[in-house]
C-alpha positions as CSV (number, residue, x, y, z in Angstrom):
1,X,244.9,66.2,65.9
2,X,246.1,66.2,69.4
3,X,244.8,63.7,72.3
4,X,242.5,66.9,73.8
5,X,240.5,67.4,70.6
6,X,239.8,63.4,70.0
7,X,238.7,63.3,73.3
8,X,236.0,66.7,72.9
9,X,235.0,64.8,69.8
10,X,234.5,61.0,71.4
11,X,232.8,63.1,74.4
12,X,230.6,64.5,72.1
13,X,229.8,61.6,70.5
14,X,229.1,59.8,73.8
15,X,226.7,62.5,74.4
16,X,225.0,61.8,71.0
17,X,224.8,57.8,71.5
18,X,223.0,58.3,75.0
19,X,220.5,60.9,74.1
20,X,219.0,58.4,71.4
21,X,218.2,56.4,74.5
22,X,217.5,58.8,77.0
23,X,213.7,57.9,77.5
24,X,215.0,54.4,78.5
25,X,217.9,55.7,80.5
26,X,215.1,58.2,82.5
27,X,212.5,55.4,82.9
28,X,215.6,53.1,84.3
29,X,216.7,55.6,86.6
30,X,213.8,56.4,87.9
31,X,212.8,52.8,88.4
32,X,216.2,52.7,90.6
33,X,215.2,55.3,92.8
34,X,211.9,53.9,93.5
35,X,213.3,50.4,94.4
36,X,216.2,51.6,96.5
37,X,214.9,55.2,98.5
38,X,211.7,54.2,100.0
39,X,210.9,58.4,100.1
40,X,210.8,58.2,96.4
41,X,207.7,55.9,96.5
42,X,206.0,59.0,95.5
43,X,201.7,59.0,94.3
44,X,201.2,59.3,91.0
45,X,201.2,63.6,90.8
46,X,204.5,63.6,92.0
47,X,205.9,60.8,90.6
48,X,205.5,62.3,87.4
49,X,207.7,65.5,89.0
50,X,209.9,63.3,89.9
51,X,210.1,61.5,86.2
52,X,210.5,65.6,85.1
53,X,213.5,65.9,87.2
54,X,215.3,63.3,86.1
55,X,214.7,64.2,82.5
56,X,215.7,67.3,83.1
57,X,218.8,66.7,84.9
58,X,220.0,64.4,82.0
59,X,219.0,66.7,79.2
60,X,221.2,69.7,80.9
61,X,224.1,66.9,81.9
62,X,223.9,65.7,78.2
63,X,223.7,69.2,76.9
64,X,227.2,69.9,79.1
65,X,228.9,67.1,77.2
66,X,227.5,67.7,73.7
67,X,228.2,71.5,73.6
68,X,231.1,71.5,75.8
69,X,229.2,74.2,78.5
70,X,230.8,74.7,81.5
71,X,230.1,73.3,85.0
72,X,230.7,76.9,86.3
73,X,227.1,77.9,84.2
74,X,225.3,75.3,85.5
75,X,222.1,76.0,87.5
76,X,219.6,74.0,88.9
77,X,216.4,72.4,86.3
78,X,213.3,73.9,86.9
79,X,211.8,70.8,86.8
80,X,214.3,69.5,89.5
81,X,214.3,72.8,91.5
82,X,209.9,72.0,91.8
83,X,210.9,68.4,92.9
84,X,213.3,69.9,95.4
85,X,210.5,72.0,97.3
86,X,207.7,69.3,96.5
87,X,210.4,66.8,98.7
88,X,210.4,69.7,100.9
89,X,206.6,70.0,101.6
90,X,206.1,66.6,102.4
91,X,208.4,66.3,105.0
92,X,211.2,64.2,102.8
93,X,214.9,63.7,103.7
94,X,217.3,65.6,102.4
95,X,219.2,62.6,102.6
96,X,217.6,60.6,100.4
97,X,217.0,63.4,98.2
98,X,221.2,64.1,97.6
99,X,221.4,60.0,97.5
100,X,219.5,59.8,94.4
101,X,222.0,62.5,93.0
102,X,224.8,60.3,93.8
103,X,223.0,57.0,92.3
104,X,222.0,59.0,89.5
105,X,225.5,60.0,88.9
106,X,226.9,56.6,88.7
107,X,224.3,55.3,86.6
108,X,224.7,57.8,84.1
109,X,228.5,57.4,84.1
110,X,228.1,53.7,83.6
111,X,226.0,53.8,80.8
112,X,228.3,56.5,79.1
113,X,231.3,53.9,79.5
114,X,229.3,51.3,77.8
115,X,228.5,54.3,74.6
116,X,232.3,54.5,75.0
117,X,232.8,50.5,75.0
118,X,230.4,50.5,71.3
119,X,233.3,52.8,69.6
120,X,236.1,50.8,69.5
121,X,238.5,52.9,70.8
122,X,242.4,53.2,71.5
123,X,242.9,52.1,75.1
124,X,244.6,55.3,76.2
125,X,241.8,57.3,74.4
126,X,239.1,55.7,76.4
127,X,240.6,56.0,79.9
128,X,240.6,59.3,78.7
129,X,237.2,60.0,77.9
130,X,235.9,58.3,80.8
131,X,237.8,60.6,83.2
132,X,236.7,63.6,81.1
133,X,233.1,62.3,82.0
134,X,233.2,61.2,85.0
135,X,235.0,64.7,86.1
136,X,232.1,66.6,84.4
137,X,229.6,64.7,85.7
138,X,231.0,65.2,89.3
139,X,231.0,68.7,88.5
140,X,227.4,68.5,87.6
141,X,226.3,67.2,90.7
142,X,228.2,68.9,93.2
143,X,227.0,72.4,91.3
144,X,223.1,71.4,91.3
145,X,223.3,69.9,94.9
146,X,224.4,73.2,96.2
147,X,221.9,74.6,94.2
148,X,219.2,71.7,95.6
149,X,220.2,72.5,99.6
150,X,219.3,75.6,99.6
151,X,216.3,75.6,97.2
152,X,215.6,72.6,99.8
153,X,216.0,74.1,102.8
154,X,214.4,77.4,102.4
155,X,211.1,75.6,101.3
156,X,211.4,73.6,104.8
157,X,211.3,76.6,107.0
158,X,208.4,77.9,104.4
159,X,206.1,75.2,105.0
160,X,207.2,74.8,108.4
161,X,206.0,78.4,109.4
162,X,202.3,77.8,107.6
163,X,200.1,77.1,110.8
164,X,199.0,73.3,109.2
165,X,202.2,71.8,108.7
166,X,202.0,70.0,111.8
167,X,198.5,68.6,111.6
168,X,199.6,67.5,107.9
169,X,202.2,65.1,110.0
170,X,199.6,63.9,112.2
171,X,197.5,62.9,109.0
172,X,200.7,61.5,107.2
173,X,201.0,59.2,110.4
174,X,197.3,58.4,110.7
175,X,197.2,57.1,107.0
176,X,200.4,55.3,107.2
177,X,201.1,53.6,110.9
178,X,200.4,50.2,110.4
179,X,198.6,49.2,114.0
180,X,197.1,52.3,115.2
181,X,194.5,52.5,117.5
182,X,191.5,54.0,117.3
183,X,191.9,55.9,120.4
184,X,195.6,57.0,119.3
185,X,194.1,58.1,115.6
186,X,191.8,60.0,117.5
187,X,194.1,62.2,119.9
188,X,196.6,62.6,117.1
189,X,193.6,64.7,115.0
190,X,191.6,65.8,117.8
191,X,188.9,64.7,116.2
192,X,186.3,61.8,116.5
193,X,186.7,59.1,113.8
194,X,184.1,56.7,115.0
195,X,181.7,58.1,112.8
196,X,181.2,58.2,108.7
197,X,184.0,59.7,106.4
198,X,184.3,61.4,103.1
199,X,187.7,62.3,101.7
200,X,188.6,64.6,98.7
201,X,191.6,65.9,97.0
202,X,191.6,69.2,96.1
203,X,194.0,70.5,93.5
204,X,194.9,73.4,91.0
205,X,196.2,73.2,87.3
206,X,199.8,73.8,86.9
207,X,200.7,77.9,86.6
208,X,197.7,78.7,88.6
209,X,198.5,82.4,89.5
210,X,197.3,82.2,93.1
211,X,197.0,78.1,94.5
212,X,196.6,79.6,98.2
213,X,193.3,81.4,97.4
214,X,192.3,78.5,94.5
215,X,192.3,75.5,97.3
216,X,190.6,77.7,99.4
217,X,187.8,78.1,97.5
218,X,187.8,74.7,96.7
219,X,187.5,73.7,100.7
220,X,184.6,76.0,100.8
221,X,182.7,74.3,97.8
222,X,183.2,71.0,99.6
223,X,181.8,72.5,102.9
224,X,179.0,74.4,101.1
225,X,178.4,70.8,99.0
226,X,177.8,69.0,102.1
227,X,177.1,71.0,105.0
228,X,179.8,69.9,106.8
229,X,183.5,72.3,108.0
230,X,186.1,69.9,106.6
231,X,189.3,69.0,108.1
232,X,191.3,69.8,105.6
233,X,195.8,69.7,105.6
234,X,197.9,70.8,103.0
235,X,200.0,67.8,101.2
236,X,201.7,70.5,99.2
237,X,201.5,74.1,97.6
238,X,199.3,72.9,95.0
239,X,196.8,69.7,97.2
240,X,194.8,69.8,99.5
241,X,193.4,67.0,101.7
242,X,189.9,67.5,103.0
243,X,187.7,64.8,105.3
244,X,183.8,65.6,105.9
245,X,182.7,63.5,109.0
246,X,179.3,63.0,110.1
247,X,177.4,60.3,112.0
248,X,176.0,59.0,108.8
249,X,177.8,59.0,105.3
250,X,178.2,61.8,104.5
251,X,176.3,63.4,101.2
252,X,177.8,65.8,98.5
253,X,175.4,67.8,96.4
254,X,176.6,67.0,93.0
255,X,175.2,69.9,91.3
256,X,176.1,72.6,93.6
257,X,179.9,71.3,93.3
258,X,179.8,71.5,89.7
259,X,178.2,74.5,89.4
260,X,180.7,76.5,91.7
261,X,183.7,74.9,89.8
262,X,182.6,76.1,86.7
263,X,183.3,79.5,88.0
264,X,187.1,77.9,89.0
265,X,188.5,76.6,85.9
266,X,191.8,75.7,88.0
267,X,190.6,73.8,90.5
268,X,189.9,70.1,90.5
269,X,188.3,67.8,92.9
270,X,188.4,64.1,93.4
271,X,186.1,63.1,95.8
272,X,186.3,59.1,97.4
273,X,183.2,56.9,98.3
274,X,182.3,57.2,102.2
275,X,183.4,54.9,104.6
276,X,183.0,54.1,108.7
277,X,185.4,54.4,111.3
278,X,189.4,54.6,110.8
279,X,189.6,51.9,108.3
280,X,187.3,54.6,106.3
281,X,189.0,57.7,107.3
282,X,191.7,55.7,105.3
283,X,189.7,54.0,102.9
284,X,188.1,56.8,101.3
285,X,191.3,58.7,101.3
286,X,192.4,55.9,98.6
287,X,189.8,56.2,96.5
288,X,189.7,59.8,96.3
289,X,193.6,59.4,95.2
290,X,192.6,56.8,92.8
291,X,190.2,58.9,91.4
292,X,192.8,61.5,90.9
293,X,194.9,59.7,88.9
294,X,191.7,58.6,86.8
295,X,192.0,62.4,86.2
296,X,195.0,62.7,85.7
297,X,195.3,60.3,82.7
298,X,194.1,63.4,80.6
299,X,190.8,61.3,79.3
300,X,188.5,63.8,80.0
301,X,190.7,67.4,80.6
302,X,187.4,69.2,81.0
303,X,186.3,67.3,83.6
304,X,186.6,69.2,86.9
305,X,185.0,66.8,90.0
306,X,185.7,63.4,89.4
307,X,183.9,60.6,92.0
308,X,185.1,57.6,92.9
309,X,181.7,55.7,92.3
310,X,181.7,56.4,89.0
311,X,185.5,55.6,87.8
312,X,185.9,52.9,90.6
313,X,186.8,50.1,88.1
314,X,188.8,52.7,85.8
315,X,190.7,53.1,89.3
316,X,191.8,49.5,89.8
317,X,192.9,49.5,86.1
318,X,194.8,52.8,86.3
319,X,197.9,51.5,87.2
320,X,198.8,49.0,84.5
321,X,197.8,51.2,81.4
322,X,200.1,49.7,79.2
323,X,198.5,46.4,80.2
324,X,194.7,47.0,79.8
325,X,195.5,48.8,76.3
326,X,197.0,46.1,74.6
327,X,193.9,43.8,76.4
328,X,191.6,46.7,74.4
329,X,192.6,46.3,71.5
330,X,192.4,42.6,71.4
331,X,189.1,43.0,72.5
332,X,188.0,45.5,70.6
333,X,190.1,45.7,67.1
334,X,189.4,48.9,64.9
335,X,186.9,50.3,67.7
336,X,190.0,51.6,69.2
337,X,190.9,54.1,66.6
338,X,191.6,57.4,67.4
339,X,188.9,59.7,65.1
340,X,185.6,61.8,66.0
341,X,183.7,58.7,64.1
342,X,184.8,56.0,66.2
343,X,184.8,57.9,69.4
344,X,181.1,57.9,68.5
345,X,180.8,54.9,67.9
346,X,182.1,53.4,71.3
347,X,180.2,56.2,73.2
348,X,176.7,54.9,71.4
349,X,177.8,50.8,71.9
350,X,178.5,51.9,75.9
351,X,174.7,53.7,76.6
352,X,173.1,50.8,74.5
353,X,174.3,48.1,76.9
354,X,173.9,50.6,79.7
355,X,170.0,50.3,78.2
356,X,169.9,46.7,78.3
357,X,170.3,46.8,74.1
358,X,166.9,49.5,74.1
359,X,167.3,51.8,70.7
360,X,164.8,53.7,72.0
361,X,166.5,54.4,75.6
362,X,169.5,54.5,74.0
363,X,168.3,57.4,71.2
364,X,166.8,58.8,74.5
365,X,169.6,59.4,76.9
366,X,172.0,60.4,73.8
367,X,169.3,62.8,71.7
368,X,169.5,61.3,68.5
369,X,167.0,59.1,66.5
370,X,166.2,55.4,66.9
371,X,167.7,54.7,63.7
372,X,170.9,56.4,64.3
373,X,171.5,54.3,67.2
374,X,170.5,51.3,65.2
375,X,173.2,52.4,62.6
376,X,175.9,52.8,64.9
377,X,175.3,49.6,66.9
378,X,175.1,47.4,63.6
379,X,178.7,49.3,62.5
380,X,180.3,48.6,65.3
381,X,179.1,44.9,65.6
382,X,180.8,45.1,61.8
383,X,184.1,46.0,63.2
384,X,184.3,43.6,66.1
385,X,183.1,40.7,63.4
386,X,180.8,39.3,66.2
387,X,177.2,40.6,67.7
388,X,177.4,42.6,70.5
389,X,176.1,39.8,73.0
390,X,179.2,38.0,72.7
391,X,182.1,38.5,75.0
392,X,179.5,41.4,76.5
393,X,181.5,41.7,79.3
394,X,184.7,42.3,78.0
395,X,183.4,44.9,75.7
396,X,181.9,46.9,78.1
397,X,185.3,47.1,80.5
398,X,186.7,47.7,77.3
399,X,184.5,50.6,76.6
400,X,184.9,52.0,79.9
401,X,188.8,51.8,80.2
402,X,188.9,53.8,76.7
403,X,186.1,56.9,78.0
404,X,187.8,56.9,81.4
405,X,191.2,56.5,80.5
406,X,191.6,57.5,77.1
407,X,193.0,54.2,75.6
408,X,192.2,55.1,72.0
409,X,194.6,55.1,69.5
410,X,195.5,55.2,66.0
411,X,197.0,52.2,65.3
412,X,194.9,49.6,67.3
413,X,196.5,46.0,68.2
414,X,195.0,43.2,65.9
415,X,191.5,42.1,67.8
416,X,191.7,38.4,69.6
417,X,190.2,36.1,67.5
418,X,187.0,34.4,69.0
């Protein structure tokens, strides 16, 4: 067998080796980025793009090596070409966009030469292999980053040419600059901020046919909600930012906005608590993105206007998922599992301690007999192994962080012992 087959085959096998750890290779990688470009520092919805990208760009590079494709074929991920023009729209570098190529790159080379180091191979045969990597992965990039500068670039004199773009700077500053005035906030907006402030985020569903007309109609449901013209920017093709100002805080009429967003099955909106001043132009603005990515868990899909007040504490929780579910199932044992049965069972155990432990306002508020919520209490006081008065507290955050951020699962952690 000559020296250019063994190498297709140990490049091949390379391939292999690093798929089977390509989640932890993705989650590493993107963890790099994050700690070294500050522009990847990304919220939550486009983080996740950014996690897609990544993917992406490893499954095709992996795909390259495995079934020997050519570099010459190569065209740019979906996923990464979205991430490209998302960049784009908010006013990203280039620069640090084509850097994380180049990090990427080297990372994925390195970990290939330490698949290569577990084989055991001829010295000559893996200098080889390395350089037929490294080659193709060089290849690789410089193919997708052509790709990237253009897809880049034409999205930039897009979104430059929609009317808003420049206001959506102004607001990007306002939120961000550390040490900003009131009277400087002001004159960048052209707009009082001295008053009381509502903020919302206003988003469609992926593969929305239309998003332009979608957002639109969600502005006007906010306006229509409070009585109030929103200033409103667009943070990309798919979000848009919204403020309602008034002299007092602001109110939203809860029904109306649900009603008209029934008709919208695409549009969701997360709305934040109201706040005075510029500390509350900004303040608001953090919950209503914190009610997002509540949302965005996928707890409740259905679930089209999502308010800050009512997921506040899921909100300060959101970010450490992996940290509160293990905490819930120590709390909560076998009331964690994953079936129609259970769910019920948590639901009935959350409105009886919302009733301060009355069946009858508890059979009340959930339409069921007395005696079914008597059941259902006493079953799940038999899973926990303690009454529901003990540790009361911890079950109810419990509760809440599996309704509002769907931390049930099928194999629940062993419960703490009391």
């Amino acid at each position: 067998m000559s020296v250019n087959v063994n190498v297709d085959v140990i490049v091949r096998d390379v391939a292999k080796r690093t798929r089977a750890d390509l989640e932890n290779l993705t989650t590493e990688m993107t963890s790099m980025f994050v700690d070294v470009i500050p522009e990847f520092r990304h919220d939550d919805a486009v983080r996740r793009l950014m996690v897609a990208s990544t993917a992406s760009n490893l499954a095709a590079m992996l795909d390259m090596l495995a079934l020997n494709i050519s570099p010459d074929d190569i065209t740019v991920p979906p996923a990464a070409a979205e991430y490209a023009r998302r960049f784009a729209q908010h006013g990203l570098s280039l620069e640090a966009l084509l850097r994380a190529y180049r990090l990427g790159e080297h990372m994925f080379v390195q970990r290939a030469v330490t698949a290569l180091r577990g084989l055991d191979l001829p010295t000559e045969e893996a200098l080889t292999a390395t350089s037929r990597i490294a080659l193709l992965m060089n290849r690789y990039i410089d193919q997708v980053i052509e790709g990237i500068i253009d897809i880049y670039e034409d999205e930039r004199r897009r979104w430059d040419a929609r009317s808003d773009a420049a206001r959506a700077a102004r607001v990007r500053a306002v939120l961000d600059t550390d040490g900003l005035d009131l009277a400087s906030a002001e004159k960048m907006l052209s707009t009082s901020l001295r008053g009381w402030h509502l903020a919302a985020i206003i988003w469609t569903r992926p593969g929305t046919p239309d998003p332009d007309a979608s957002l639109r109609a969600g502005t006007a449901m906010l306006s229509a909600a409070t009585g109030k013209v929103p200033l409103t920017v667009s943070a990309d093709e798919r979000t848009c930012w919204a403020w309602i100002s008034a002299t007092a805080g602001p109110t939203l009429d809860i029904p109306r906005i649900d009603g008209e967003l029934r008709r919208h099955p695409a549009l969701r909106i997360a709305v934040g608590d109201p706040s005075p001043g510029l500390d509350g132009f900004r303040q608001s603005f953090r919950d209503a993105q914190r009610a997002r990515t509540v949302a965005d868990t996928g707890a409740d899909p259905d679930r089209a206007l999502v308010l800050h007040s009512q997921v506040a504490l899921a909100g300060l929780l959101v970010d450490h998922l992996a940290d509160v579910r293990a905490w819930a199932g120590r709390v909560l044992g076998d009331l964690m599992r994953d079936d129609d049965a259970t769910a019920r069972l948590r639901r009935t155990v959350q409105v009886f301690l919302d009733a301060q432990g009355s069946f009858t306002d508890a059979a009340a508020r959930m339409h069921v007999h007395k005696n079914t919520v008597h059941y259902r209490v006493r079953k799940a006081e038999e899973i926990l192994g303690h009454p529901l008065t003990v540790n009361r507290l911890d079950t109810e955050v419990a509760l809440l962080a599996c309704a509002q951020l769907g931390l049930g699962e099928t194999d629940a952690p062993p419960r703490r012992v009391r």
